[in-house]
C-alpha positions, 0 to 999 in steps of 0.5 A: 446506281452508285458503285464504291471504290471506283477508281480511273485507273485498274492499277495502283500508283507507282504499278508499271504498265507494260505494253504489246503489240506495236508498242513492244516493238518500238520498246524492242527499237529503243533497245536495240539502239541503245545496244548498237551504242554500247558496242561502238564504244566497246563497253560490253563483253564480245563472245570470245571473252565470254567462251574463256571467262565461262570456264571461270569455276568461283567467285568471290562476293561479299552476299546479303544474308537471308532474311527470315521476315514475312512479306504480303505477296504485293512487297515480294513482287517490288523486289523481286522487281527491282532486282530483275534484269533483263540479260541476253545477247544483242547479236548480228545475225549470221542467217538474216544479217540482221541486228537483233536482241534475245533477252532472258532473265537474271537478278541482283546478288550484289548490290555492286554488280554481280547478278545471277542468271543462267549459264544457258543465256549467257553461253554465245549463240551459234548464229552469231556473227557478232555482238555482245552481252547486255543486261536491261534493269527496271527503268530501261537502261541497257547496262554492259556485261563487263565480265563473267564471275564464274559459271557452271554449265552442268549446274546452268548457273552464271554469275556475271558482273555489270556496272553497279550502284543500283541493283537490289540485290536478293539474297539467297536461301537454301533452306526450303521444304516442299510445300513452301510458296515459290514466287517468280517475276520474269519475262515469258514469250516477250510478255514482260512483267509477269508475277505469278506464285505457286508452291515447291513440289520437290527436289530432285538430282539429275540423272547420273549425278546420284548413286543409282537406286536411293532416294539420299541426296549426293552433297556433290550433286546437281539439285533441281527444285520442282515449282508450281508457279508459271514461266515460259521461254525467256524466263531463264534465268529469273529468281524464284524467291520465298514468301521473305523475297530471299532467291531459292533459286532460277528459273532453268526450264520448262518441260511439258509431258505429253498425255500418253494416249491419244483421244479417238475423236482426235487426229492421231497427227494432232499434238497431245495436250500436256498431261502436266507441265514441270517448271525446273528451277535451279538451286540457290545452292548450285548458285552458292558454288559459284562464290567463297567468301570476299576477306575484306 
């Protein structure tokens, strides 16, 4: 029987192949290796220097501004792609002594260097005997963190600075309305390369950051953006990006809420089932904080 349209291969050309299971594990080595390179010759940041530098409060940067044009869904994930990195750190361990690499998320504010990501990623492990910062771009290059640009731990926005001259960078938008599409393109639980889309629920302040008993937003508060669209664990840091490509923010947590009765059927030992799942995503405005205008 003839069927149309068949082709090979399920993906398009150009589309990249991701890889689990051993094959994960030998990317994992490659990086590891070139990690243990980056080291040797001192190029990366250690986490002394980042303790000192994480109290840095602004920036400046020179930022593209936001676009208003419409992208199909397919053109929102190259970008979001080619401005994602990989940033985490490579790290002796101080229980196993073992070298390791714990990689989140980021992506490119500048075309220059600067990438945005959380403050959590980049904060030095506790189980750290040694290491430093890396950052990992689309082709697998592992890039030195030269420097942290400015963060706020309250907010969980960083900016830091790595070699540049490739990045994409995303610019950022404020104005956002609930309703609107919210992408994201990250790394959830070593599952690398996941795009996925949903909408924005709502905004909200963390709790004692606006005045007690109204809905009114504080201009000095910390804002979160509810989202729709799936991450997990190693996502952090990962722009979320409006149906432009421009950055609304990063992915900050994930926090299920669980059913708050338990089925009879069920053993009350068993753990609820999630009766929902926020996604928590911090504010391209948090992220503006960080930066004041470059006066070339």
């Amino acid at each position: 029987m003839a069927v149309g349209c068949f082709h090979g291969h399920s993906q398009a050309p150009g589309v990249p192949i991701c890889s689990q299971g051993p094959s994960e594990s030998q990317y994992r080595d490659r990086l590891l290796n070139a990690a243990k390179a980056l080291i040797g010759k001192g190029d990366a940041l250690k986490a002394d220097p980042v303790r000192k530098q994480l109290k840095r409060t602004a920036c400046q940067l020179v930022l593209p501004a936001a676009s208003a044009m419409k992208l199909s869904a397919r053109e929102i994930c190259l970008a979001a792609r080619r401005s994602h990195l990989r940033v985490g750190w490579f790290y002796l361990c101080d229980k196993c002594g073992k070298w390791h690499i714990n990689l989140a998320g980021g992506y490119a504010l500048t075309a220059s260097g600067a990438v945005a990501t959380c403050f959590h990623v980049v904060n030095p492990l506790r189980d750290m005997r040694d290491g430093c910062l890396v950052a990992v771009d689309d082709e697998e290059t592992v890039l030195p963190v030269l420097e942290v640009l400015a963060a706020n731990h309250d907010t969980d926005a960083c900016i830091v600075r790595v070699p540049g001259g490739r990045l994409r960078p995303l610019p950022l938008n404020t104005i956002v309305y609930p309703g609107d599409t919210a992408y994201c393109y990250s790394d959830p639980v070593q599952h690398r390369d996941y795009f996925s889309a949903g909408i924005v629920n709502r905004f909200y302040q963390l709790s004692g950051t606006a005045p007690t008993g109204t809905r009114s937003a504080s201009a000095s508060a910390v804002t979160r953006i509810n989202v729709s669209t799936d991450w997990a664990p190693g996502s952090s840091g990962s722009a979320v990006l409006d149906d432009c490509a421009n950055a609304i923010g990063h992915v900050a947590t994930i926090f299920p809420v669980p059913a708050e009765s338990t089925p009879k059927t069920q053993d009350a030992h068993a753990e609820k089932p999630a009766a929902i799942v926020f996604h928590e995503a911090v504010s391209a405005r948090d992220v503006l904080r960080l930066t004041r205008p470059r006066r070339d």
